[in-house]
DRENDO-1510 file (C-alpha; in Angstrom, 1 decimal, always signed):
<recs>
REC; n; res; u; v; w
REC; 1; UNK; +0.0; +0.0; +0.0 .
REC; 2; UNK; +3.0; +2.2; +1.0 .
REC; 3; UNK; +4.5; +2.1; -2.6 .
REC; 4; UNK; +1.1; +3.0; -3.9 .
REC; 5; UNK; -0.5; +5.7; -2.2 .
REC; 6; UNK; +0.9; +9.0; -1.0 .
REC; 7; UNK; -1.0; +10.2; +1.8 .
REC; 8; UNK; -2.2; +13.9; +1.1 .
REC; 9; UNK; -3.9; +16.1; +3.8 .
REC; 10; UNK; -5.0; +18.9; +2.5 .
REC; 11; UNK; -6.0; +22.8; +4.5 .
REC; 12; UNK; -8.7; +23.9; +2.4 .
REC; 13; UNK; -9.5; +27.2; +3.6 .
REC; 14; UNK; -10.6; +29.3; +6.4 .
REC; 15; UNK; -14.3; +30.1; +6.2 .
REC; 16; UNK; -15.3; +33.1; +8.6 .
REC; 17; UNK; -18.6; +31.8; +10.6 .
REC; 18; UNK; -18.9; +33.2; +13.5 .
REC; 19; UNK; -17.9; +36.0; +15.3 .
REC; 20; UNK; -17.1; +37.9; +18.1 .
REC; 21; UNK; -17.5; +39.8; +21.0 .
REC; 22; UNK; -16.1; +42.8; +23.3 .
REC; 23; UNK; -12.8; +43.0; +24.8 .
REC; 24; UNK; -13.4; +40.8; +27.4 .
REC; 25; UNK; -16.6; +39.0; +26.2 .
REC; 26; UNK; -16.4; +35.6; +24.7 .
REC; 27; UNK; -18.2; +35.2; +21.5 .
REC; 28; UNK; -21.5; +32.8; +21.2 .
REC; 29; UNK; -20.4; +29.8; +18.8 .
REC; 30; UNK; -23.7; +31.2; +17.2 .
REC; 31; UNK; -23.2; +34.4; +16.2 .
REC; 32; UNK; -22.8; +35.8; +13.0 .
REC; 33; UNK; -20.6; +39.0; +12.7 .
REC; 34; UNK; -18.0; +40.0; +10.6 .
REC; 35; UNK; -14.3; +41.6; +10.9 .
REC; 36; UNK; -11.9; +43.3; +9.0 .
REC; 37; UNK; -9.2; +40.7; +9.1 .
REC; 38; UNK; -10.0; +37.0; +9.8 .
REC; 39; UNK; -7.7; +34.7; +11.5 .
REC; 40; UNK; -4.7; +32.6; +9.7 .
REC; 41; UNK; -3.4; +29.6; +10.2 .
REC; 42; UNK; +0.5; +30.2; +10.8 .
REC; 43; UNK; +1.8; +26.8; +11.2 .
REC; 44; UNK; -0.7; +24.7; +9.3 .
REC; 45; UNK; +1.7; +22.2; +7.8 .
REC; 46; UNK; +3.0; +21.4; +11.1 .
REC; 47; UNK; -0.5; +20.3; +12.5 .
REC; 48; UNK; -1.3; +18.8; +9.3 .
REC; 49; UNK; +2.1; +16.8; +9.4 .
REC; 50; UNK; +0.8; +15.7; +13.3 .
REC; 51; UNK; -2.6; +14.6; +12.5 .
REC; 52; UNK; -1.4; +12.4; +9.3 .
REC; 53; UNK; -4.0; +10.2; +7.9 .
REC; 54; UNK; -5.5; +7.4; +10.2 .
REC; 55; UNK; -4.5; +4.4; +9.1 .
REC; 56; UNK; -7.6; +2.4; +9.5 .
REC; 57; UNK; -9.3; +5.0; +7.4 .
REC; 58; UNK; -6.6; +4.1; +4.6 .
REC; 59; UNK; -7.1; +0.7; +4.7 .
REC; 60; UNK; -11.0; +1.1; +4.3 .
REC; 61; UNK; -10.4; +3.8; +1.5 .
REC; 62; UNK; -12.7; +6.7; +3.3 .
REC; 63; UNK; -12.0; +10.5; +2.3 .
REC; 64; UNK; -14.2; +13.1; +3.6 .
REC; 65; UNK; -13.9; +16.7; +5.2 .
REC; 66; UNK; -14.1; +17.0; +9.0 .
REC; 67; UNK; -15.0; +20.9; +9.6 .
REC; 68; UNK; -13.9; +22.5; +13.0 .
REC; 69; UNK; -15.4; +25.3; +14.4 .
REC; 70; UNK; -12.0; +27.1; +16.6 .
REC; 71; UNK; -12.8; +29.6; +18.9 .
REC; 72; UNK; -9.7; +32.2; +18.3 .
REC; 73; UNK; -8.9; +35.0; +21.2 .
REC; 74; UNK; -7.0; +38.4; +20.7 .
REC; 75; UNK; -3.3; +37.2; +20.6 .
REC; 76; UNK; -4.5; +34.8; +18.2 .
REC; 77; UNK; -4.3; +31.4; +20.3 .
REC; 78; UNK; -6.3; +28.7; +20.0 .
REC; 79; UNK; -9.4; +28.5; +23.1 .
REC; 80; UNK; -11.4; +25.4; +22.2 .
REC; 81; UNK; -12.9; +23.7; +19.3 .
REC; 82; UNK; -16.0; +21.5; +18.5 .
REC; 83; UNK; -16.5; +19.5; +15.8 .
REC; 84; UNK; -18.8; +20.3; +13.6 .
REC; 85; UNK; -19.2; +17.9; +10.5 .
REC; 86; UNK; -17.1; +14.7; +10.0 .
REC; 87; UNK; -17.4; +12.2; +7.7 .
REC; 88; UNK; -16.4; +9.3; +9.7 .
REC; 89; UNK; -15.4; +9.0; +13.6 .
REC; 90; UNK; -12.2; +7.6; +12.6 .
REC; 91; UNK; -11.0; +11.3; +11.8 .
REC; 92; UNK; -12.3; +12.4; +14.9 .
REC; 93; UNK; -9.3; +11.6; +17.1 .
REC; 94; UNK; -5.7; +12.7; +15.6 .
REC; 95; UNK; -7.9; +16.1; +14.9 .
REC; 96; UNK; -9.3; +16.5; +18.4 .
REC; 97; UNK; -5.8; +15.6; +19.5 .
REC; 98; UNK; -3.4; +18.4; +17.2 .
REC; 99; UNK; -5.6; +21.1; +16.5 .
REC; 100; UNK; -5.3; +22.4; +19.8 .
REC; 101; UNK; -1.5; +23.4; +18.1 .
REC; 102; UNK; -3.1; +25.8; +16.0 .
REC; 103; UNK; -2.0; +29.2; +15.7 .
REC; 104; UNK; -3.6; +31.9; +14.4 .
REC; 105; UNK; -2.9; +35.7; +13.8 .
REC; 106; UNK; -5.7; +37.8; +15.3 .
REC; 107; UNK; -8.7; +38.7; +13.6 .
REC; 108; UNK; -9.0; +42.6; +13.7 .
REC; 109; UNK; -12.4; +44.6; +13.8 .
REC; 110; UNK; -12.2; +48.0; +13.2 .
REC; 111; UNK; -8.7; +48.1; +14.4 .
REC; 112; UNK; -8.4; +46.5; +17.2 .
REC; 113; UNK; -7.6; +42.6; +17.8 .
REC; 114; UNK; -11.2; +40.3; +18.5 .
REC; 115; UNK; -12.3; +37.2; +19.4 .
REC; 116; UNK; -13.4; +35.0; +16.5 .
REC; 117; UNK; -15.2; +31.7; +15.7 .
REC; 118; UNK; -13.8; +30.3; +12.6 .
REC; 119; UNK; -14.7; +27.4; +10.8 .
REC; 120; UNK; -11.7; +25.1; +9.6 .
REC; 121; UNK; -12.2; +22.9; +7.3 .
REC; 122; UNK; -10.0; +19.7; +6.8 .
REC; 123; UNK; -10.3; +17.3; +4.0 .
REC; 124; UNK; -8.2; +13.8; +3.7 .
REC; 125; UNK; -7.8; +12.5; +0.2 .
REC; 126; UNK; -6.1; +9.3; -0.7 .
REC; 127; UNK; -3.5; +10.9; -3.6 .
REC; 128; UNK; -2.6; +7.6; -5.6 .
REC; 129; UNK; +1.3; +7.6; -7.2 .
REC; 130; UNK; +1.2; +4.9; -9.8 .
REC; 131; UNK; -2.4; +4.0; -9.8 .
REC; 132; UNK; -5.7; +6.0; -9.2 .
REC; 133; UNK; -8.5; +5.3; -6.7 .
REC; 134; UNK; -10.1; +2.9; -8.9 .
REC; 135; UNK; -8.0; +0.7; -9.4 .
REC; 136; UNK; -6.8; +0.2; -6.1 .
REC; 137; UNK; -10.7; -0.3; -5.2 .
REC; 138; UNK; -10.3; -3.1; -7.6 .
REC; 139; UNK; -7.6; -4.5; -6.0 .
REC; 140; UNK; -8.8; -4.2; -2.6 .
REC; 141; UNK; -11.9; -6.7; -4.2 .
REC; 142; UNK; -9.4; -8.8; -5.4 .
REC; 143; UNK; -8.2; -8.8; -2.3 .
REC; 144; UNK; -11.0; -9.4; -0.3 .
REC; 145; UNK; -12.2; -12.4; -2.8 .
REC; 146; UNK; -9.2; -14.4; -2.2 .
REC; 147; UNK; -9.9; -14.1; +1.5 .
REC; 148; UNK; -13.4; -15.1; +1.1 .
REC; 149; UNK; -12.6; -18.2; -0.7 .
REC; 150; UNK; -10.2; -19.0; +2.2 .
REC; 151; UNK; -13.1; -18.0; +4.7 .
REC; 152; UNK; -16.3; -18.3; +2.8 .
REC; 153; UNK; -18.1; -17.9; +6.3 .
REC; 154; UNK; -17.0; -14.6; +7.6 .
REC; 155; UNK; -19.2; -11.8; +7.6 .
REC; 156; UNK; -16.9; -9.4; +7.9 .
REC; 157; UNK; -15.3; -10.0; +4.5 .
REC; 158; UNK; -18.4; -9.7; +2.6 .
REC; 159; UNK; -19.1; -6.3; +4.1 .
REC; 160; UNK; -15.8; -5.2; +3.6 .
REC; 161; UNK; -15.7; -6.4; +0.0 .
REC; 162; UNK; -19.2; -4.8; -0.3 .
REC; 163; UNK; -18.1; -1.6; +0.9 .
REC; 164; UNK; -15.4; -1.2; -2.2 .
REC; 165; UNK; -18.4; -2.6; -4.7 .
REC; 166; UNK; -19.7; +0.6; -3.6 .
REC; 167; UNK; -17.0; +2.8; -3.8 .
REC; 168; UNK; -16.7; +1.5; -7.4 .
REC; 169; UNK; -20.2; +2.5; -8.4 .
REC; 170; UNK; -21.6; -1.5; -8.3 .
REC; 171; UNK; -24.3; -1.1; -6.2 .
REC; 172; UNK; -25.9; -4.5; -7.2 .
REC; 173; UNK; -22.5; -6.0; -6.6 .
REC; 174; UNK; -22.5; -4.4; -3.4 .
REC; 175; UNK; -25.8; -5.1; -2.1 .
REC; 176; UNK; -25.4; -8.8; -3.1 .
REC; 177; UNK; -22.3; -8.6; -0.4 .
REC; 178; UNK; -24.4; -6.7; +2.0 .
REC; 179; UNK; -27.1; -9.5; +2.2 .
REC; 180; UNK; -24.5; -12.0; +2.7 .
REC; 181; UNK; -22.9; -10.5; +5.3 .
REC; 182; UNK; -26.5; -10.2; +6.9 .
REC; 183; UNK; -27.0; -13.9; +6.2 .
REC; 184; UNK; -23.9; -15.2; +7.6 .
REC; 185; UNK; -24.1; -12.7; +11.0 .
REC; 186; UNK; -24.5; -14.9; +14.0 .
REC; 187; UNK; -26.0; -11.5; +15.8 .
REC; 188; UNK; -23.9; -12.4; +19.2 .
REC; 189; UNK; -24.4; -9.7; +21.7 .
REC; 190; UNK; -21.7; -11.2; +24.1 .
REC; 191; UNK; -18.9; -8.4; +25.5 .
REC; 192; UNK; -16.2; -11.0; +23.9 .
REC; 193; UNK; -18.2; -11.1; +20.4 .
REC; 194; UNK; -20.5; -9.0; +19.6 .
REC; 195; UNK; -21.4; -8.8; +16.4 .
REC; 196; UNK; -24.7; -6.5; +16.1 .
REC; 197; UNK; -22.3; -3.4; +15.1 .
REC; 198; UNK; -21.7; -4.9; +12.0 .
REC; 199; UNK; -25.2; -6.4; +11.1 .
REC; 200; UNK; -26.4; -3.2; +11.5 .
REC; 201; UNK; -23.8; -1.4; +9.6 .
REC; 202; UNK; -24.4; -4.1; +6.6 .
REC; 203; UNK; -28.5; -3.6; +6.5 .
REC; 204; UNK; -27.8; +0.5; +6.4 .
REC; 205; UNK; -25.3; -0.5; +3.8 .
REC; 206; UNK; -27.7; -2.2; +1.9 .
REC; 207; UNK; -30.3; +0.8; +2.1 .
REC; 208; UNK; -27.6; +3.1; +0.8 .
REC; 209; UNK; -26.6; +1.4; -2.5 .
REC; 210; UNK; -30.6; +1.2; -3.2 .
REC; 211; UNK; -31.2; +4.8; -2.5 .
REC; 212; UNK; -28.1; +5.4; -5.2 .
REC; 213; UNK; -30.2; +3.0; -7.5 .
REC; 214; UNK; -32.5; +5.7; -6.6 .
REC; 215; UNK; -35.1; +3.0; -5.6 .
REC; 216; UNK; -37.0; +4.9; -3.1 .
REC; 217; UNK; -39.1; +2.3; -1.7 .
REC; 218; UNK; -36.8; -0.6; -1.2 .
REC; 219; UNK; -33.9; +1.7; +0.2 .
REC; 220; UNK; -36.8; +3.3; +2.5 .
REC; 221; UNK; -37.7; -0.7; +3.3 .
REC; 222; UNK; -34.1; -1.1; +4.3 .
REC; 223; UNK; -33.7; +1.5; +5.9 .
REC; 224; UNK; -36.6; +1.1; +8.4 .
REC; 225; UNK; -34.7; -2.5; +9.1 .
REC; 226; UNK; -31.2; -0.5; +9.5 .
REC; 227; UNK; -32.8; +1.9; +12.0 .
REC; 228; UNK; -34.8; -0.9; +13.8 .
REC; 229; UNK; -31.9; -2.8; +14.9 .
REC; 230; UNK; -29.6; +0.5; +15.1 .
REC; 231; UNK; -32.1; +2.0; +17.7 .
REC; 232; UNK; -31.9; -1.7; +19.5 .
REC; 233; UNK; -28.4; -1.1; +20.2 .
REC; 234; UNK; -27.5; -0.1; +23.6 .
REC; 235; UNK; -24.6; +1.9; +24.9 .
REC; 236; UNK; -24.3; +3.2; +21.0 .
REC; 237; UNK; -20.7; +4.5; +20.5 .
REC; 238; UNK; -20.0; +7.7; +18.3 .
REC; 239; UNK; -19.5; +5.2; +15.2 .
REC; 240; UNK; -22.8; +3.8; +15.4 .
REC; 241; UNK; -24.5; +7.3; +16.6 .
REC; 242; UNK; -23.5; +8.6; +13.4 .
REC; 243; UNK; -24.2; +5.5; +10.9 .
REC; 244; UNK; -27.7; +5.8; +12.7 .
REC; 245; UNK; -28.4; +9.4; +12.3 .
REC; 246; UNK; -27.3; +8.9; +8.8 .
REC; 247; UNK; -29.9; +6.4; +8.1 .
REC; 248; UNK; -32.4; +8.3; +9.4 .
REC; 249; UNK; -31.2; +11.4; +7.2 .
REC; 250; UNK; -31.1; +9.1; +4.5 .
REC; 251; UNK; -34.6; +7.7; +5.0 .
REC; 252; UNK; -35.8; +11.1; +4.6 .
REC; 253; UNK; -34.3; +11.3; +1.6 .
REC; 254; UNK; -36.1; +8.6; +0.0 .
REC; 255; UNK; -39.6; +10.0; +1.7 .
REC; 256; UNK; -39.0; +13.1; +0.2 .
REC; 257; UNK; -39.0; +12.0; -3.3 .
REC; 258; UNK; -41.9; +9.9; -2.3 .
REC; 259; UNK; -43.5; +13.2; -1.4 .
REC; 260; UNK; -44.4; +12.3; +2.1 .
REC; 261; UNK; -43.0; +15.6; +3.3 .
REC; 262; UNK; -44.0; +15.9; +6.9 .
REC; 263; UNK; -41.7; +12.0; +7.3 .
REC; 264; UNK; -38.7; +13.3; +5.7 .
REC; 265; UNK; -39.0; +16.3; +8.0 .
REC; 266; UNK; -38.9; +14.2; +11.2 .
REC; 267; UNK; -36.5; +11.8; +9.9 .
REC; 268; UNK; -34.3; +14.8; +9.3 .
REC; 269; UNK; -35.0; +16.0; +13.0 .
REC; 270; UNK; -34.2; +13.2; +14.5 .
REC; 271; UNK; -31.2; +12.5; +12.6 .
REC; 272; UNK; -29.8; +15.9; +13.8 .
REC; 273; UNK; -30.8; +14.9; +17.5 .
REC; 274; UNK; -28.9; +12.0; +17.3 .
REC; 275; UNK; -26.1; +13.4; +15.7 .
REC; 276; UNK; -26.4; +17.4; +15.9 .
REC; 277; UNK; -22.8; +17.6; +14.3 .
REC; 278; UNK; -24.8; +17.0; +10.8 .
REC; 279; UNK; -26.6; +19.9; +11.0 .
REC; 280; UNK; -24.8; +21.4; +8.2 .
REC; 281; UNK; -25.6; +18.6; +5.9 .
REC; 282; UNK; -29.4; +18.3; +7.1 .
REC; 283; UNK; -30.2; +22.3; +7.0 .
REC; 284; UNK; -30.2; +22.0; +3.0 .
REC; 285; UNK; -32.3; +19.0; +3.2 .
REC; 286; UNK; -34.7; +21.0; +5.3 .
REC; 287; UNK; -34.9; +23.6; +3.2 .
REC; 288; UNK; -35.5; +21.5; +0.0 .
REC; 289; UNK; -38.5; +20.4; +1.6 .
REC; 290; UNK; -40.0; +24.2; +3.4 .
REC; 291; UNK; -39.7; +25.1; -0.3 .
REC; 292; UNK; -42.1; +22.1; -1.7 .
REC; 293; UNK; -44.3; +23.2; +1.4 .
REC; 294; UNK; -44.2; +26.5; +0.3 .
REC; 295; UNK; -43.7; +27.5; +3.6 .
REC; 296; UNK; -40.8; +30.2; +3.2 .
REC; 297; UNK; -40.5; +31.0; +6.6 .
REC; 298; UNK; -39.3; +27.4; +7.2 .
REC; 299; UNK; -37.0; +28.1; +4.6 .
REC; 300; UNK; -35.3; +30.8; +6.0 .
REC; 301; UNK; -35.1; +29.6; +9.0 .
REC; 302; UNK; -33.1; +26.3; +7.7 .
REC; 303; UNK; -31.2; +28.7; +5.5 .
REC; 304; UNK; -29.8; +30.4; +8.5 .
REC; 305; UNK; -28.5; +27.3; +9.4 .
REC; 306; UNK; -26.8; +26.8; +6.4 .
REC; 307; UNK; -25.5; +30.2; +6.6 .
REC; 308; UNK; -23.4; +29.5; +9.9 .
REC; 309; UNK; -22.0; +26.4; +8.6 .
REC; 310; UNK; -21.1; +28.5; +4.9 .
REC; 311; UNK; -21.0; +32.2; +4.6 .
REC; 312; UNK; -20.9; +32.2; +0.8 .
REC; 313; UNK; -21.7; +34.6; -1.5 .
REC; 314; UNK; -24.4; +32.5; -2.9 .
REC; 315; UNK; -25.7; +31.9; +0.6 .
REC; 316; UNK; -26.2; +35.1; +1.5 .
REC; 317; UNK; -28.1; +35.6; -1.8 .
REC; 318; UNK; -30.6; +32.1; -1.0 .
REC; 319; UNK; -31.1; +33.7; +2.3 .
REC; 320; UNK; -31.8; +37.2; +1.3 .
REC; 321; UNK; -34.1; +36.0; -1.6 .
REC; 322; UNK; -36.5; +34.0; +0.3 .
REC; 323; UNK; -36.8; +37.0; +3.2 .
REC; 324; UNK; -38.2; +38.9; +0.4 .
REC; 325; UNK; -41.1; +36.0; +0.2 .
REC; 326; UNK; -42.0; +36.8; +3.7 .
REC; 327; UNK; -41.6; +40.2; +3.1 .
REC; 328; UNK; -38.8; +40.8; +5.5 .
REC; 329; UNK; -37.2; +43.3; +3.6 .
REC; 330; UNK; -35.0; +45.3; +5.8 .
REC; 331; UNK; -33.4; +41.5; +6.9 .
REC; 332; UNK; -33.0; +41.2; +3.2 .
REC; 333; UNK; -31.6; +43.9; +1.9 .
REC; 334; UNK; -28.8; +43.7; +4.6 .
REC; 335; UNK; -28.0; +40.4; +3.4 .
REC; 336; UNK; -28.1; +40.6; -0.4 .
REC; 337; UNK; -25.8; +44.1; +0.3 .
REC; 338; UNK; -23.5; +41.6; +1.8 .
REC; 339; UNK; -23.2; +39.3; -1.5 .
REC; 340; UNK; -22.6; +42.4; -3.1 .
REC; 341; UNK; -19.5; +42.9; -0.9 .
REC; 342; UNK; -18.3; +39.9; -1.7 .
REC; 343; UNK; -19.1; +38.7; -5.1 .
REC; 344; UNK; -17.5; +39.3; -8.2 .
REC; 345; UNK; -20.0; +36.5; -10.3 .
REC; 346; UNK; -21.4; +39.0; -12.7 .
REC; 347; UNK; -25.0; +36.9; -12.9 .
REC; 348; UNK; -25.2; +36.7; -9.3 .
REC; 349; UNK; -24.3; +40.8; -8.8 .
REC; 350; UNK; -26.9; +41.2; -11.3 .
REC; 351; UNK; -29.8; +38.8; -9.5 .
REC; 352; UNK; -28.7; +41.0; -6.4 .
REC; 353; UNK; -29.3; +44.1; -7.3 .
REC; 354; UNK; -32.5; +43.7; -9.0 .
REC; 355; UNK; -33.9; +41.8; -6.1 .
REC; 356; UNK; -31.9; +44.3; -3.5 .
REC; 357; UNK; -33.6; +47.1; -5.6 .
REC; 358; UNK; -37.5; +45.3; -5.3 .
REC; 359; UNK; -36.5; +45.7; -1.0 .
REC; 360; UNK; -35.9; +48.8; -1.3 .
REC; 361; UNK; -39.2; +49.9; -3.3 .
REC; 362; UNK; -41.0; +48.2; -1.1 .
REC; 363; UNK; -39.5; +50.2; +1.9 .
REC; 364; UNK; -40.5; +53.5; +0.4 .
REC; 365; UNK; -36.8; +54.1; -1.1 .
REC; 366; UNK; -37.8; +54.1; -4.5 .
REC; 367; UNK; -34.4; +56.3; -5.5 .
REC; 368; UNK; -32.2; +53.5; -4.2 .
REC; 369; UNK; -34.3; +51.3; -5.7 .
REC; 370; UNK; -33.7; +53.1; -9.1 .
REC; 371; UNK; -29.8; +53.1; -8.8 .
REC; 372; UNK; -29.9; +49.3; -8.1 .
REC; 373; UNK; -32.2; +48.6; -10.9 .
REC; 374; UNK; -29.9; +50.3; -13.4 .
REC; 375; UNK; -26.5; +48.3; -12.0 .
REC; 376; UNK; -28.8; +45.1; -12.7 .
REC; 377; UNK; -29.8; +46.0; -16.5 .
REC; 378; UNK; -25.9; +47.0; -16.8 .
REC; 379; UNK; -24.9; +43.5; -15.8 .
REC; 380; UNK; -27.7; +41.7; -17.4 .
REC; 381; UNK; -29.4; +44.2; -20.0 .
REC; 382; UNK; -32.1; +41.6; -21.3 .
REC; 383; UNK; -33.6; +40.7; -18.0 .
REC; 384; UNK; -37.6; +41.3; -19.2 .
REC; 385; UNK; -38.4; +41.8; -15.5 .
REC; 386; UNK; -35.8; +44.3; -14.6 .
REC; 387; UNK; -38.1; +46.4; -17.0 .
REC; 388; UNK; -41.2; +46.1; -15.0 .
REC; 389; UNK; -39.3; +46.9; -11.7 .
REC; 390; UNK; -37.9; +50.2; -13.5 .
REC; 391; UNK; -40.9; +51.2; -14.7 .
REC; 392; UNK; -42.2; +50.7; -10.9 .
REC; 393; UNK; -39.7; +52.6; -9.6 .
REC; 394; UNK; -40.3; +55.2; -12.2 .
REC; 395; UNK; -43.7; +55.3; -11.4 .
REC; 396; UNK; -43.1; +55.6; -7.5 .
REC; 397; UNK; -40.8; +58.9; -8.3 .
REC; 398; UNK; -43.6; +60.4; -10.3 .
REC; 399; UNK; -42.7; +60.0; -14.2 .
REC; 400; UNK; -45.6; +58.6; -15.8 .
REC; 401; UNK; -43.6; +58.4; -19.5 .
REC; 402; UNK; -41.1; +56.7; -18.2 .
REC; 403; UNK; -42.9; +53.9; -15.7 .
REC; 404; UNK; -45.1; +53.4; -19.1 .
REC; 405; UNK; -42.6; +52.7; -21.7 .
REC; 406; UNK; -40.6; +50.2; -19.7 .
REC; 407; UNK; -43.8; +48.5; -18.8 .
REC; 408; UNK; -45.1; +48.2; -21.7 .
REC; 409; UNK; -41.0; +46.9; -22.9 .
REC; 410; UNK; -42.0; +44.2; -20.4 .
REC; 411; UNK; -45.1; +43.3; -21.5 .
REC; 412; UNK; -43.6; +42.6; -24.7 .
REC; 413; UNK; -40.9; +40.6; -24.0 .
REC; 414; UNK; -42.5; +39.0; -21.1 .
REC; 415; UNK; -41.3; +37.1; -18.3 .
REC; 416; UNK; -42.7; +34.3; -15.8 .
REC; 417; UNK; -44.1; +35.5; -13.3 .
REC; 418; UNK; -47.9; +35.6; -14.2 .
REC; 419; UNK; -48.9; +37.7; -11.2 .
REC; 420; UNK; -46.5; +40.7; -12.1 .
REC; 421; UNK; -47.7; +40.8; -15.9 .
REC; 422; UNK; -51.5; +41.1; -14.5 .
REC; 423; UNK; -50.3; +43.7; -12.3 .
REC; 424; UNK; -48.3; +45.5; -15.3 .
REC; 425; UNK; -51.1; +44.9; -17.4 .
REC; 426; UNK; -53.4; +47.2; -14.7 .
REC; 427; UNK; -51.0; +49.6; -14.3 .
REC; 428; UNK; -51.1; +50.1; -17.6 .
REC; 429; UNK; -54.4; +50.6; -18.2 .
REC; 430; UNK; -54.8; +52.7; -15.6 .
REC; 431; UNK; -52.1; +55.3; -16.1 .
REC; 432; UNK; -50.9; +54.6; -19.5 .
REC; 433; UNK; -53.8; +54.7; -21.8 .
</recs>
């Protein structure tokens, strides 16, 4: 394995979360704020160089991100840390264990040192030398055969061997494994041998290859069996904690595209109150189904989530969009301004400002509204409705030619939102003809 792999740890990037307090006040892990200067890993190779690459997660073949959330004080020394999104436990330990070594230079808010919650996040990658990922999945199944012909009876090889059918996009291959390993369990539940873990590992296995079959109802079927015996378990470790508030996550998955909304919402609950480090991962979920709901205020809330686990651009924007839907404007504009801050995507800069300028007409600022109107049509000049919302905006500053022309431009060229052209169709007859 040593000649084949290089073992790459890779810093991704600091993303700014959270943030701060007074001089003397610690900051709420909660809190969103912002700073000048956000703090910067000064000796991040040396951590990275400390906390290696487990080796039991290179001899399964797991990657994944594990995202820390470091509380940073004034001098720029590391205070504590939770984590906040892992892929697997097995991470959990060498990065509890080093990234206490962190340093960090201050963050600075208007000039003076702060505080700061940051988000680190850390991803492991298996780098391959003379071979790529695939093809070492297909030798670890050539592998695993050979030891199943020697040991045709243990479990354990079949869900191993299944586990790399999966990596390798075989789900049927996979699930065949799965089911074995299932079939040969003896389900022991002595201290010496206990071998529940892995049945119920195996089942939840099984349920995840069908749900990338996208086969709804069997994956839901499997996973009601995977959570049955997962919830049977006593004196669950972190391992099976998360594998069990996965399934549920996942279970909600396949009842959301079964349409049985109100399920996938409390699957998704009760996947984040078994494990509430997924959070991150579930908020999105949440909001996919608010939105089916229609219930935009369910929406925002789960997008405020997402926003403390990413402050991007693009989730500012999400955020700020659906607060104009329940018509919380002021909430809005403050964070579409702050895409604008931060964004150089032309198409986004241009969303922005055309919905930034609909807050601000309806908040009775109808010549802000105009500037931000005209930025949009510079950045995205056949927009249909960015006509409309001039002419609106002309209209609410009193020129009657001018709100007239570019609604009737709109009518013309249309766009689809079918309430707006009824209402641009009234206005028009009513002050343009």
């Amino acid at each position: 394995m040593n000649n084949i792999l290089r073992y790459l740890f890779i810093f991704l990037f600091i993303i700014p979360l959270t943030i701060l307090a007074q001089d003397e006040q610690e900051p709420n892990i909660n809190s969103l704020q912002f700073v000048d200067e956000e703090p910067k890993p000064i000796n991040m190779a040396e951590v990275a160089q400390a906390i290696g690459y487990p080796e039991e997660a290179i001899k399964k073949g797991i990657n994944g991100m594990v995202v820390v959330r470091i509380l940073v004080d004034k001098e720029g020394n590391y205070v504590k840390h939770k984590i906040i999104k892992s892929p697997n436990p097995i991470f959990d330990k060498p990065v509890d264990k080093h990234v206490k070594d962190l340093k960090f230079t201050p963050a600075i808010q208007k000039g003076q040192k702060v505080s700061f919650w940051v988000n680190v996040p850390f991803r492991f990658q298996l780098e391959e030398k003379k071979t790529n990922i695939l093809e070492l999945q297909k030798q670890a199944i050539e592998r695993f055969s050979k030891q199943i012909e020697a040991n045709p009876s243990d479990y354990k090889l079949f869900l191993s061997r299944g586990f790399a059918y999966y990596e390798m996009s075989r789900f049927n291959d996979a699930i065949q494994d799965f089911q074995k390993s299932i079939d040969l369990n003896p389900q022991k539940k002595k201290k010496k041998e206990n071998t529940i873990p892995e049945f119920f590992y195996a089942h939840h296995a099984r349920g995840k290859a069908k749900l990338a079959l996208q086969e709804w109802d069997l994956a839901k079927t499997y996973f009601d069996e995977a959570i049955k015996i997962g919830e049977s378990i006593k004196d669950r470790d972190s391992s099976i904690n998360q594998v069990l508030s996965t399934a549920y996550v996942e279970r909600g998955i396949t009842q959301f595209y079964n349409k049985d909304y109100p399920a996938a919402l409390a699957d998704y609950e009760t996947g984040k109150k078994i494990s509430p480090n997924q959070k991150c991962d579930i908020a999105p979920l949440v909001s996919e189904v608010k939105l089916m709901l229609k219930d935009y205020k369910g929406v925002v809330k789960a997008l405020k989530v997402s926003l403390g686990c990413d402050s991007s651009a693009s989730n500012f924007y999400n955020l700020g969009y659906y607060q104009i839907k329940t018509q919380e404007y002021e909430e809005a504009i403050t964070n579409l301004s702050t895409v604008l801050k931060n964004s150089t995507n032309q198409p986004l800069n241009a969303a922005t400002y055309k919905y930034r300028g609909f807050c601000y007409l309806r908040t009775d600022n109808a010549e802000q509204a105009m500037q931000d109107f005209l930025k949009a049509k510079e950045l995205d000049p056949l927009n249909e409705q960015l006509y409309y919302y001039i002419g609106l905006a002309h209209l609410a500053l009193g020129d009657k030619q001018k709100a007239c022309d570019n609604i009737n431009d709109a009518i013309i060229l249309g766009w689809d939102e079918p309430n707006e052209m009824t209402d641009a169709a009234q206005i028009v007859k009513t002050n343009c003809e």
